[in-house]
C-alpha positions in Angstrom: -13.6 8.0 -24.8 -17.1 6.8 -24.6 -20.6 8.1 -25.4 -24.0 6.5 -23.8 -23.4 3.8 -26.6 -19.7 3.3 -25.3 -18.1 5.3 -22.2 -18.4 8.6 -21.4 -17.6 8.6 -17.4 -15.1 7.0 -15.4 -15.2 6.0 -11.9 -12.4 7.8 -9.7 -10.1 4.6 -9.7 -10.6 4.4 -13.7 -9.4 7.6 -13.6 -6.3 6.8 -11.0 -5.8 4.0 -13.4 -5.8 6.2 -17.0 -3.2 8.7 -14.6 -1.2 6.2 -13.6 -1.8 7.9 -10.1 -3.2 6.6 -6.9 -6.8 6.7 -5.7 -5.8 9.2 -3.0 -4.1 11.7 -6.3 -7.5 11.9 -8.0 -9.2 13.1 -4.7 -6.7 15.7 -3.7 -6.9 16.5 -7.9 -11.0 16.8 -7.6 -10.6 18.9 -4.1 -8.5 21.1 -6.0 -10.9 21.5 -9.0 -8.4 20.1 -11.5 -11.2 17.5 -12.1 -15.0 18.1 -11.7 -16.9 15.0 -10.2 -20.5 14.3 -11.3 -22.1 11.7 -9.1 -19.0 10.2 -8.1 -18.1 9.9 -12.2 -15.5 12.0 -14.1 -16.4 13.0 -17.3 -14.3 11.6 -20.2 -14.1 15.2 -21.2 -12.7 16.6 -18.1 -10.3 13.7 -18.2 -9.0 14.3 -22.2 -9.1 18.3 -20.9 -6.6 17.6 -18.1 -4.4 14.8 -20.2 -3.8 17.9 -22.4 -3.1 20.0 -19.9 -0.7 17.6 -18.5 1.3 17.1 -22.2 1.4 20.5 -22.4 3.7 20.4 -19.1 1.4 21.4 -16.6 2.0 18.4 -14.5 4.7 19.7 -12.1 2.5 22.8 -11.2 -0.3 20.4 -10.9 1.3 18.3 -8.2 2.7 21.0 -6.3 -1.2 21.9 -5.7 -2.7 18.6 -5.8 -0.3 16.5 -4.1 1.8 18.7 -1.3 1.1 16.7 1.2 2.9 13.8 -0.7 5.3 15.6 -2.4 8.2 13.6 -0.7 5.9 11.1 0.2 7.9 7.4 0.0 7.1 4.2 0.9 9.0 0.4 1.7 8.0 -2.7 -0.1 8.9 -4.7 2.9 7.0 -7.6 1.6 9.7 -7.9 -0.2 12.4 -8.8 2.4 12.9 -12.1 4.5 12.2 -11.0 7.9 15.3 -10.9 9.5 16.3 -7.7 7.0 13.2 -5.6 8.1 15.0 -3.8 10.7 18.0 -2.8 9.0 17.3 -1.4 5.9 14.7 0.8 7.8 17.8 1.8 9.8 19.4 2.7 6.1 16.3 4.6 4.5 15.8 6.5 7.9 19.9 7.3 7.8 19.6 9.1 4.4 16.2 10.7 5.0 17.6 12.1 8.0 20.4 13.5 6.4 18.9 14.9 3.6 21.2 12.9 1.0 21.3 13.0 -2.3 19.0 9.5 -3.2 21.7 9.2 -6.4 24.5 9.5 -4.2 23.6 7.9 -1.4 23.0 4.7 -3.8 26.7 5.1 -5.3 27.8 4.9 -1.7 25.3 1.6 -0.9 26.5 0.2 -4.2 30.2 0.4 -3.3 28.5 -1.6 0.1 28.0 -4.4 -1.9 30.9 -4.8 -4.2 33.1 -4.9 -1.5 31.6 -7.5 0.8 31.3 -9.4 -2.5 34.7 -8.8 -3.0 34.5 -7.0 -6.4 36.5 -3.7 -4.7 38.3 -2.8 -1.8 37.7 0.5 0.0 40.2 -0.5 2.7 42.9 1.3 1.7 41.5 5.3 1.4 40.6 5.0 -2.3 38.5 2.3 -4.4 40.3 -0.3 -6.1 38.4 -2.1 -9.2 39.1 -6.1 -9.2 36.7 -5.9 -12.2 38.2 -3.7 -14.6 34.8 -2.8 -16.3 34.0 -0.8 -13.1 35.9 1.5 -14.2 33.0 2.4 -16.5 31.3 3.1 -13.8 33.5 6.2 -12.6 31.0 8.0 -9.8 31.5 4.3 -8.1 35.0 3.9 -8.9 36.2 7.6 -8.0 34.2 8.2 -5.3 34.8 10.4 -1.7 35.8 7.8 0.8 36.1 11.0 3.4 32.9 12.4 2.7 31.5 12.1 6.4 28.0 12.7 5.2 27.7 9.8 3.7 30.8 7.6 4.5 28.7 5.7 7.1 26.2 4.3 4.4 29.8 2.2 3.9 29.3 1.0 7.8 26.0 -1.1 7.5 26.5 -4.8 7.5 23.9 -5.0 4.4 21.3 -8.1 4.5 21.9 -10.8 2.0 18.9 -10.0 0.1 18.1 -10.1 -4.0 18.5 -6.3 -4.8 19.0 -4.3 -1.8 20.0 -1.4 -3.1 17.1 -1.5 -5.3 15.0 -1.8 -2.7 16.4 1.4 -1.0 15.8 3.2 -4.2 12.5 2.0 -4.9 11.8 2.8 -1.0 12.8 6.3 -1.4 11.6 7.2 -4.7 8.3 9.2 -4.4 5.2 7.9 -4.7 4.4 10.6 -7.6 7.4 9.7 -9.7 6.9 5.9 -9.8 3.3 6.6 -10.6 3.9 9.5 -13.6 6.6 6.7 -15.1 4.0 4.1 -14.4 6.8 1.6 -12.9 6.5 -0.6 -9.0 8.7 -2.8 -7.8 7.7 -6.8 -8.9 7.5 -9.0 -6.1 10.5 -11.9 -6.4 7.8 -14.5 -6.9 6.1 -13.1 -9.6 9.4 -13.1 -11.3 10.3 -16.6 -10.8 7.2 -17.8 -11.8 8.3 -16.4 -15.4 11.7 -17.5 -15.2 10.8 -21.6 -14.1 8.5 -21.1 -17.3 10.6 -20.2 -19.5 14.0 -19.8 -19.1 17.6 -22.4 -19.5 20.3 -22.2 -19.0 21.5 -21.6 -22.7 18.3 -19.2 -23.3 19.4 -15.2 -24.4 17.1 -13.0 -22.5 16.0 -9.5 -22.7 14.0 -7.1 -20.3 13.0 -4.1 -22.3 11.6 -1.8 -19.0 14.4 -3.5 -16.5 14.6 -1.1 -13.7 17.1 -2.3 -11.1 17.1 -5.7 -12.8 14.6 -8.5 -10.8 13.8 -10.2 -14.0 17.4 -9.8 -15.1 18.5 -11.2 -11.7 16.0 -14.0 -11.7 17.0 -14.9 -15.1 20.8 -14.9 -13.6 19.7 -18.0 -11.5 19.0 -20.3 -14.7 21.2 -18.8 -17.4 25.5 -19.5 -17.4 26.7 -16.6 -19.3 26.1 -13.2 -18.8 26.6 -12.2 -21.6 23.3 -13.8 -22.8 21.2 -11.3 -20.3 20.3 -8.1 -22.0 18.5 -5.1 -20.5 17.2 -1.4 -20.5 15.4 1.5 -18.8 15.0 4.9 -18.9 16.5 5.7 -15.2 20.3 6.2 -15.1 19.9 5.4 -11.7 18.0 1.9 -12.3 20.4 0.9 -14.9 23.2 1.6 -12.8 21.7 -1.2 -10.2 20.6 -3.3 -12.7 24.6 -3.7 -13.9 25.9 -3.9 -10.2 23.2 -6.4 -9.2 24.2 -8.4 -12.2 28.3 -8.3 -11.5 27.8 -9.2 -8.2 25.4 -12.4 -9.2 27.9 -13.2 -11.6 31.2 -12.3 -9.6 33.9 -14.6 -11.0 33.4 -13.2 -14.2 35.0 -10.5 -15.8 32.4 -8.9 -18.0 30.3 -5.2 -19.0 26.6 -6.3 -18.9 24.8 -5.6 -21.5 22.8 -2.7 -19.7 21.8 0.1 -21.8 20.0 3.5 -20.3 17.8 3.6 -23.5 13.9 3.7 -24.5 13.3 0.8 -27.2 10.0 2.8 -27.8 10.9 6.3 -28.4 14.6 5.3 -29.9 16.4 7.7 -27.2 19.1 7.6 -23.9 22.4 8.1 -23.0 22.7 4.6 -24.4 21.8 5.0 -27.5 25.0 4.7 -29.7 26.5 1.8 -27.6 22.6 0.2 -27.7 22.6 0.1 -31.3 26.1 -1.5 -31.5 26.0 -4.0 -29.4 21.7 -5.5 -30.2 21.4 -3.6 -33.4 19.2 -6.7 -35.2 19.4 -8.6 -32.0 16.7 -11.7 -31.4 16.3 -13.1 -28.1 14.6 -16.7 -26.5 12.3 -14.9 -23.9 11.5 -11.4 -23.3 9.8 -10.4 -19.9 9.5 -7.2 -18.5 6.9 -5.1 -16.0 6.2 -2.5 -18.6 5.0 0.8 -17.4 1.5 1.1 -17.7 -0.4 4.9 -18.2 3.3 6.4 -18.9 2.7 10.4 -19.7 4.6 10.1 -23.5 5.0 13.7 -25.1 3.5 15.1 -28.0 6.8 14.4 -30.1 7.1 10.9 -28.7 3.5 9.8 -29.6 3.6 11.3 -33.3 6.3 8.8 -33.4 4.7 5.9 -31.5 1.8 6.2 -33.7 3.4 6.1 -36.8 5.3 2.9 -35.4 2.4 1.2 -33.7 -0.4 1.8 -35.9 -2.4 -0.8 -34.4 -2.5 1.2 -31.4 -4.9 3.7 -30.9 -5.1 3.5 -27.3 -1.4 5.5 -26.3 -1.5 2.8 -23.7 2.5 2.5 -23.1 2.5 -1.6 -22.1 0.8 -1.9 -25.4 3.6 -0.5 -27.2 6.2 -2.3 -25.0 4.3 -5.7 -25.9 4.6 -5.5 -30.1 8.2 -4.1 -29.3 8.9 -7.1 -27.4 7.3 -9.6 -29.4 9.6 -7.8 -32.2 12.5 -8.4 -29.9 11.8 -12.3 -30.3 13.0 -14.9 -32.4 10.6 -17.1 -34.0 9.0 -19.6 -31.6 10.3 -17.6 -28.6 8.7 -16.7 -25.5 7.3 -13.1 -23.8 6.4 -12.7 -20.0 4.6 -9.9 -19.3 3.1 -8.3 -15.9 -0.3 -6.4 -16.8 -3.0 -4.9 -15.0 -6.0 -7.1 -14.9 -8.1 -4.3 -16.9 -6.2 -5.2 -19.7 -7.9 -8.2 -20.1 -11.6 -6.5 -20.9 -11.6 -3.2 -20.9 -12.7 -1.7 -24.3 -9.8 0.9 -24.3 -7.2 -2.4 -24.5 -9.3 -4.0 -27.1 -6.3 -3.2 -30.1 -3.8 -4.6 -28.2 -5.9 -7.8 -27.6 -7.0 -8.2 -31.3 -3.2 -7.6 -31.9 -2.5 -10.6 -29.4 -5.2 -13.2 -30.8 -4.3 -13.0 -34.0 -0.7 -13.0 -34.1 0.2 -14.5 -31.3 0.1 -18.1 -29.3 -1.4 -16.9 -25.5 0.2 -19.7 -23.9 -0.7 -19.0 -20.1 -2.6 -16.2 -17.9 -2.4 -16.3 -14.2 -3.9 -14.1 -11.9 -1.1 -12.8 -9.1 -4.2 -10.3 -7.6 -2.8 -7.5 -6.0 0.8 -7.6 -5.7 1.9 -3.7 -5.6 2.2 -1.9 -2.0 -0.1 1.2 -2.3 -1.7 0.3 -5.7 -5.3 -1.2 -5.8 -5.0 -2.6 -9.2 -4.9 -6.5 -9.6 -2.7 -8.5 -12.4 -2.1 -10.7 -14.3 0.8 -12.3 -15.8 0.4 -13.1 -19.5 2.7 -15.6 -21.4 3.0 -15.5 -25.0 4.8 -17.6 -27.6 5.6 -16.2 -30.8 3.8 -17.9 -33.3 1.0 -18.4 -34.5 -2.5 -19.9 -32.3 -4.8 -22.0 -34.4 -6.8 -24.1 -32.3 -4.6 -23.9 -29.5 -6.0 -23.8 -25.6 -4.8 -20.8 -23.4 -4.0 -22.1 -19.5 -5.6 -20.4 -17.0 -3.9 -20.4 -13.8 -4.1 -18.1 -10.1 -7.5 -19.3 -9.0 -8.7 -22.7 -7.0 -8.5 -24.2 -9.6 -6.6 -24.0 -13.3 -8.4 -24.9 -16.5 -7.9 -24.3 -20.2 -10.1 -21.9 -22.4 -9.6 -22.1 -26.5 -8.3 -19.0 -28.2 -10.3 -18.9 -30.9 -12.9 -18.0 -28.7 -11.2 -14.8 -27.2 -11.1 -13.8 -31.4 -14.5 -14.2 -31.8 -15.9 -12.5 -28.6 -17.3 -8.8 -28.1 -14.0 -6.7 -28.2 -11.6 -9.6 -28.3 -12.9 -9.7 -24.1 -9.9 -12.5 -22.8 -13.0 -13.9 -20.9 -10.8 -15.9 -18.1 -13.3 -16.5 -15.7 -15.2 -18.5 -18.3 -14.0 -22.1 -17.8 -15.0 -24.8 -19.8 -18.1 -25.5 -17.9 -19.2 -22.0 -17.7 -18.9 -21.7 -21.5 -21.4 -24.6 -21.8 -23.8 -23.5 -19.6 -23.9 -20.1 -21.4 -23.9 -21.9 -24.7 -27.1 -23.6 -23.6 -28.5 -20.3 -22.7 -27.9 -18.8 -25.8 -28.6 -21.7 -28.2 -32.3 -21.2 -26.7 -33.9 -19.3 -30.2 -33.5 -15.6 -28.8 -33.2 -11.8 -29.8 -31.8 -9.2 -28.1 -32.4 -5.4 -27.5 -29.5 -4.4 -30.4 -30.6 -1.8 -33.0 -34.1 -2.7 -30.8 -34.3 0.3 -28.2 -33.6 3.7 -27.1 -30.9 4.7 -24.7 -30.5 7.8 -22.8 -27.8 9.2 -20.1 -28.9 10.5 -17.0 -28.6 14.4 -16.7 -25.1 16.1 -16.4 -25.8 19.2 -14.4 -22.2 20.7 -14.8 -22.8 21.8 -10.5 -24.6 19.7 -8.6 -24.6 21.9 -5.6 -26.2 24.7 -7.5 -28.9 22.4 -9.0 -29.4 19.6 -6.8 -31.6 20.4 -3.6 -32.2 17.8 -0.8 -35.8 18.9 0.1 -38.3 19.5 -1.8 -39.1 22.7 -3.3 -41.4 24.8 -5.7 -41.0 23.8 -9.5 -38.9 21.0 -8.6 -38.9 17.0 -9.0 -37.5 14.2 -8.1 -34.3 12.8 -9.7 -32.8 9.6 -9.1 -29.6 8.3 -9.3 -27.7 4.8 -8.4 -28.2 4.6 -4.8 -31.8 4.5 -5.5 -31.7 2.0 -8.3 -32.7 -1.4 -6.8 -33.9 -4.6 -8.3 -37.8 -4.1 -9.8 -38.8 -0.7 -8.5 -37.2 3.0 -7.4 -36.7 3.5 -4.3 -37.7 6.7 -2.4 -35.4 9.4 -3.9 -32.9 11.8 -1.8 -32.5 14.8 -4.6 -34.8 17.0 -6.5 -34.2 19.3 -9.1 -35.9 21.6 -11.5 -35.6 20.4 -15.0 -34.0 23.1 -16.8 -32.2 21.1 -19.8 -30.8 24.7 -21.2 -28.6 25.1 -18.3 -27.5 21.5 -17.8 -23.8 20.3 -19.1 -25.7 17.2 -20.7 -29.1 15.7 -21.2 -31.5 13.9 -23.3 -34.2 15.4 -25.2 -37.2 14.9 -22.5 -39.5 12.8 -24.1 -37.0 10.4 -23.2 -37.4 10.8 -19.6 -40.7 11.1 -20.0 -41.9 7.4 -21.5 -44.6 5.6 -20.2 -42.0 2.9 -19.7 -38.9 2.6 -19.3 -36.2 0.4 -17.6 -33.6 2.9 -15.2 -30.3 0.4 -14.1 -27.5 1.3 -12.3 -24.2 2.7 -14.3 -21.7 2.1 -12.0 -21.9 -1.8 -10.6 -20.3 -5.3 -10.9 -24.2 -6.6 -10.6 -27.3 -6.2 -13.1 -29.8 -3.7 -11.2 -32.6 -2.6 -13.1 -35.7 -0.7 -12.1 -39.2 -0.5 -13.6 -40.8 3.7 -14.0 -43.9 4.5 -15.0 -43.7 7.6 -13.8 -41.4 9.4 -16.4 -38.7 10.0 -13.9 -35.3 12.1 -14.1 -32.6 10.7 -13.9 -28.7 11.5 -12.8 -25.7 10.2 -14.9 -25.4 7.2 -12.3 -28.5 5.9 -13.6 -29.0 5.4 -17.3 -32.2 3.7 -19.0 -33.8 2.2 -22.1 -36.8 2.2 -23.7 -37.0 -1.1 -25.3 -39.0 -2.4 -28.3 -42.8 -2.9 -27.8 -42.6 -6.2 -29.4 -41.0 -7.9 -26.2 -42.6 -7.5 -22.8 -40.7 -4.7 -21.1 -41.3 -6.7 -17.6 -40.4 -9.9 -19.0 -37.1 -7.8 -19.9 -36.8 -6.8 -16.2 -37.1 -9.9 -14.6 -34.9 -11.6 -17.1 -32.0 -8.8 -16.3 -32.6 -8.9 -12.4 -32.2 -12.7 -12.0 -29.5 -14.3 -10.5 -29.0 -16.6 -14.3 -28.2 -13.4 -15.9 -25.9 -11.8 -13.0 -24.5 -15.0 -14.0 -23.8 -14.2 -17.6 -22.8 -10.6 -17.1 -20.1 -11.5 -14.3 -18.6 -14.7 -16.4 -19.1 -12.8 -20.3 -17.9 -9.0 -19.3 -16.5 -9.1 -15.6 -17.1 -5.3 -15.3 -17.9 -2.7 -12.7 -20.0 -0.5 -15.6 -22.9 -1.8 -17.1 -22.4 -0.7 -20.7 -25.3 -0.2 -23.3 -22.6 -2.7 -25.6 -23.2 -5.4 -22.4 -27.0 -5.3 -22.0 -26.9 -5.3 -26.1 -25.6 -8.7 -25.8 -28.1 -10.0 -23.3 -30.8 -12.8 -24.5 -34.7 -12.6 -24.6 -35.9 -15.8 -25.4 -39.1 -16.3 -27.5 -40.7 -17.6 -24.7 -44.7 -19.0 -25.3 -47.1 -16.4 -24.6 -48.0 -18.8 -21.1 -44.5 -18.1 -20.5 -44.3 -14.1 -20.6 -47.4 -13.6 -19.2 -46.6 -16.1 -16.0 -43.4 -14.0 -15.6 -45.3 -10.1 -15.8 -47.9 -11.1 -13.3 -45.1 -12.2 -10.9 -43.1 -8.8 -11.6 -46.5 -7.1 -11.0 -47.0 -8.6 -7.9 -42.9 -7.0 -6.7 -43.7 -3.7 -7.7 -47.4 -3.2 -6.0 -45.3 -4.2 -2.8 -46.1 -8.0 -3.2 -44.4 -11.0 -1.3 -40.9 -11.1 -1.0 -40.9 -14.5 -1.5 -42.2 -13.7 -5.0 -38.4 -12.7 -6.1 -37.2 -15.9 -5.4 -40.4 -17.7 -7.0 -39.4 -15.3 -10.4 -36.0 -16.2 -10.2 -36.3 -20.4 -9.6 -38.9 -20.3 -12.4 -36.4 -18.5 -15.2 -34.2 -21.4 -14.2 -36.9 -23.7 -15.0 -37.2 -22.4 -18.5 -34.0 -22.3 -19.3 -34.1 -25.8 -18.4 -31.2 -25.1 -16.0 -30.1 -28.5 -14.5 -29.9 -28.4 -10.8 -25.5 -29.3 -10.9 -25.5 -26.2 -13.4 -27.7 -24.3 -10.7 -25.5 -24.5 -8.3 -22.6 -23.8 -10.4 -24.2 -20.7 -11.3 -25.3 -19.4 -7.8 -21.8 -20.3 -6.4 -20.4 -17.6 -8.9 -22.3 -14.9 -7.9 
C-alpha cells in the first residue's frame, strides 16, 4: 500500500477489486462500518485492517452483516446459451430453487441427465448401469436414488444440447459471494476458443491448472484426439466432478478416467493429491490456459508457503502465482493462455508479476475481450505467452479497431514494467518526439502533500459557513486553471485529524491542487493557501520553472494525451506527474504562455484555453496528422 509518493487510498471499485467482491459488497461493507470512506476513498489502512480481519476468519460473520440481502443471491450467465435453451434451463434452476435441493445433489441427478441421453448409462431399468466402467469411480452418480421423488424429475428434462449445461446450472446457482471469495466466473465459450485456434493441435498435451467445470478443457476436446492428453484441476469437488463428465461425454466412444484431479497446484493440497502426484508428478505440457482466480482469500499457512515458493511475488495476488506455476507446467517453447483483469496490465501492485513476464518470458499476444463477466465491472484481457525467451521480439496487440505490434523491450524499460497497450507504434513516436525535446521534470524537484484525512467527515466537515472555519476543497472543485467556489468548510485542527501535512504546506504562496481520483489531468492554480481534502492533492514545484508554465503544460489536451497513452489510469499518482516533461522553453516562450494563464484565472476569455492549448502544439512542433491523432485519443 501506497503513501502520497505511491498509493494510500483506493477508490470503492479498487477496493471491490483487491476483495474480489462486487461494487454493491463494498457499499453494504462501508454502510455497515466494516470500512470507513473518506471522500469517496478507502484508506489503504482500513483496507490491510479488514484483510486481516478477514484471515483471521472473520469473513463468514462479515457477510452475514454486510451481505444478507445477497446471502443466497445467484445469478444466470445466459449469454452463454444459444437462444433456443434460455427457457428451459430457467425452468431447471427455478425447479431446484423451488425445492430447496441440495445444489450437489441436484447436479449428480442433472449429470446422470446427460450420460444417459449420451448413452454412457441407462437409468431405464430402476438402477444405473455404467457402459463406461470408470464411472464407477464416480459412485454418488453410479449408486444413486432413482425413487428419490424430490429430485427424480431433474431426470425428466429434455436437456438442451449446449457445451456444459450442467455447469451452467452450477455456476447459475452458486452464490454470488462464493464465486467472488474464490475469485472464479464462468469464461464465455468465445474467449476460450480464441485460445484454443491459437494454440492448440491435435497432438498438443494440455493442462488447465484452475479448470472448474472444464470450458478450456472442453474447447481443447474439439482440437485434441486423445483424452488422455487433456489434464486438469480445481479446488471444487463439485467442478471437478463436471469437468470429468463433460469430458466423457465429448469423448464418448472411448473408454477412459480423465485426468481430473480435485487438487491446488499452488498450495500442494486436495482430495487428489496422492493420485495427482502419480499420474503428472514431473509432467510438461504444450499449452497451459486457465481463468485463474484473481483476489483469492489464501490463509496465513498457505501464504507462508506461497511466499517461500514465489519469492518474486510480493503482491499475494493468486493469478500471479497461478502464472509462474503454469509457466512451470510448460515444456520448453510451449505456450500459456491466460484470462486476466485489465488492471494487471499497469497497476503498480502487479508490477512483480510483469517484471517476472518481461524478462523471462516471450508475450506473444494481448487482446482486450472488455467486459465479459455477468455482474462484474472489470474488463480483460487475454494474455498469450510462449516460454522462452523475448529478445527483440514484438508483442500483438489485438481487441481494438484496429491490431498493431508494440516491442517488448519497451514494456522492460518503462515506469513499473507498465504493458503500455494503448501505445501503438505511432503513439510511441509522437511521444518520443515530445520527449526528445531537451526537458526536466518535477522529480526530486518539488514538494507533495495529501489532502487532510479527517477520520469523520460529518463531525468536521460543515456545509455553511461558520465561526473559526475555512474553506476546504476537494475533487469536485478541482477544475482546469482555477478552484472553483467550494461546498465544505472546516476548522483546521491538524491534532484531531486522522492525517495531514504540516501547514506550511497548505499554506504556500503557490501551489498547484489536481484532482486524485481521475482518468484526465485536472490541475488548479491557489494563491490563497487553501485546505485541501484527500481527493485533491498538490505540489509545490521548484522556483526555477514557471509554476503557470507547469499548469498550462499539465491542463492541455497534448499532455491528457501522454498521461492516457503512458499510464492509462483513473489516479493521478505523484510517480505519473514525476514523469511529465517541462521543456526548456526560451524565456519569449514561458512568458507568452503565463500571460495567457493569467488572463484564465482573472476570469479572461474562454477562447483563451483554446489559444493556450493550440499554441503548446505549436512548440512542440506537433504536425497537424499527429494533431489529430492526438485529439482523437482523448
Amino acid at each position: 500500500m501506497e503513501s502520497v509518493t505511491n498509493q494510500s487510498f483506493y477508490t470503492i471499485s479498487e477496493t471491490a477489486e483487491i476483495f474480489g467482491v462486487t461494487v454493491s459488497t463494498i457499499r453494504n461493507w462501508i454502510k455497515c462500518g466494516w470500512l470507513e470512506k473518506e471522500n469517496n476513498l478507502i484508506t489503504s489502512k482500513n483496507v490491510l485492517k479488514l484483510k486481516g480481519e478477514i484471515r483471521r476468519g472473520r469473513l463468514d460473520k462479515l457477510n452475514k452483516r454486510a451481505n444478507k440481502s445477497q446471502k443466497t443471491k445467484t445469478f444466470a450467465p445466459d449469454e452463454y446459451l444459444s437462444g433456443g435453451s434460455t427457457s428451459t434451463f430457467e425452468e431447471i434452476l427455478a425447479f431446484i430453487a423451488a425445492n430447496k435441493l441440495d445444489l450437489s445433489l441436484a447436479i449428480d441427478y442433472l449429470l446422470l441427465n446427460l450420460l444417459n441421453s449420451a448413452g454412457l448409462v441407462s437409468v431405464n431399468s430402476g438402477a444405473v448401469v455404467c457402459k463406461n466402467k470408470y464411472l464407477k469411480n464416480e459412485p454418488r452418480i453410479a449408486n444413486i436414488n432413482l425413487n428419490d421423488k424430490s429430485y427424480r424429475p431433474l431426470l425428466d428434462f429434455t436437456i438442451p444440447k449446449e457445451r456444459d449445461p450442467a455447469g451452467f446450472v452450477y455456476q447459475s446457482l452458486r452464490e454470488v459471494r462464493s464465486k467472488s471469495k474464490s475469485g472464479s466466473y464462468y469464461t464465455p465459450d468465445y474467449v476460450v476458443a480464441d485460445m484454443a485456434r491459437e494454440y492448440i493441435t491435435a497432438s498438443s498435451t494440455f493442462l488447465d491448472p484452475c479448470c472448474g467445470a472444464g470450458q478450456f478443457l472442453l474447447s481443447a476436446g474439439e482440437i485434441i484426439q486423445d483424452p488422455s492428453n487433456i489434464y486438469g484441476m480445481d479446488i471444487d469437488p463439485i467442478a471437478v466432478k463436471i469437468a470429468k463428465i463433460n469430458l466423457m461425454i465429448k469423448y464418448k466412444n472411448f473408454e477412459f478416467e480423465p485426468n481430473i484431479f480435485c487438487y491446488d497446484s499452488l498450495t500442494k493440497k486436495g482430495v487428489d493429491q496422492s493420485k495427482f502426484f502419480k499420474t503428472c508428478e514431473g509432467k510438461l505440457f504444450d499449452v497451459v490456459a486457465s481463468n485463474p482466480p484473481w483476489g483469492y482469500h489464501f490463509s496465513k499457512s498457505d501464504l507462508i508457503r506461497l511466499s517461500s515458493d514465489y519469492p518474486e511475488i510480493n503482491s499475494k495476488e493468486s493469478f500471479s502465482y497461478f502464472i509462474i506455476s503454469g509457466m512451470n507446467y510448460l515444456k520448453a517453447g510451449g505456450a500459456l493462455f491466460f484470462i486476466l483483469p485489465e488492471s494487471f496490465l499497469n497497476v503498480a501492485l502487479h508490477r512483480d508479476i510483469r517484471n517476472v513476464i518481461v524478462n523471462n518470458y516471450f508475450i506473444e499476444k494481448i487482446t482486450r475481450f472488455g467486459k465479459v463477466f455477468k455482474g462484474v465491472f472489470t474488463s480483460v484481457i487475454g494474455i498469450y505467452l510462449k516460454k522462452k525467451s523475448a529478445l527483440n521480439d514484438n508483442v500483438l496487440i489485438t481487441g481494438g479497431i484496429e491490431s498493431y505490434t508494440i516491442p517488448q523491450k519497451r514494456w522492460r524499460d518503462n515506469w513499473n514494467n507498465v504493458f503500455d497497450i494503448k501505445l501503438d507504434s505511432k503513439d510511441a513516436e509522437i511521444i518520443k518526439n515530445i520527449y526528445d525535446i531537451p526537458h526536466t521534470t518535477l522529480k526530486g524537484r518539488a514538494e507533495w502533500g495529501l489532502g487532510i484525512v479527517t477520520g469523520n467527515n460529518k463531525k468536521y466537515l460543515s456545509d455553511t459557513f461558520r465561526e473559526g472555519y475555512e474553506p476546504v476543497y476537494t475533487g469536485k472543485e478541482v477544475r482546469k486553471f482555477y478552484l472553483s467556489e467550494p461546498r465544505k468548510y472546516i476548522k483546521f485542527t491538524p491534532e484531531v485529524f486522522q492525517q495531514v501535512v504540516s501547514e506550511s504546506k497548505f499554506r504556500a504562496d503557490e501551489k498547484l491542487i489536481y484532482k486524485f481520483i481521475s482518468k484526465y489531468l485536472v490541475f488548479s492554480y491557489d494563491n490563497s493557501k487553501a485546505l485541501t481534502l484527500n481527493s485533491a492533492n498538490f505540489l509545490i514545484p521548484a522556483k526555477d520553472y514557471p509554476i503557470k508554465v507547469t499548469l498550462a503544460l499539465f491542463n492541455s489536451s497534448l499532455y491528457q494525451y501522454i498521461f492516457i497513452k503512458r499510464f492509462a489510469s483513473i489516479k493521478v499518482l505523484r510517480s505519473h506527474i514525476e514523469e511529465l516533461p517541462l521543456p526548456d522553453f526560451p524565456e519569449k516562450v514561458l512568458r507568452k504562455i503565463e500571460n495567457m494563464v493569467d488572463q484564465i484565472t482573472s476570469g479572461g476569455k474562454t477562447e483563451v484555453k483554446k489559444e493556450l492549448d493550440d499554441y503548446i502544439f505549436d512548440i512542440f512542433n506537433i504536425f497537424p496528422e499527429d494533431k489529430e491523432v492526438i485529439l482523437k485519443s482523448i
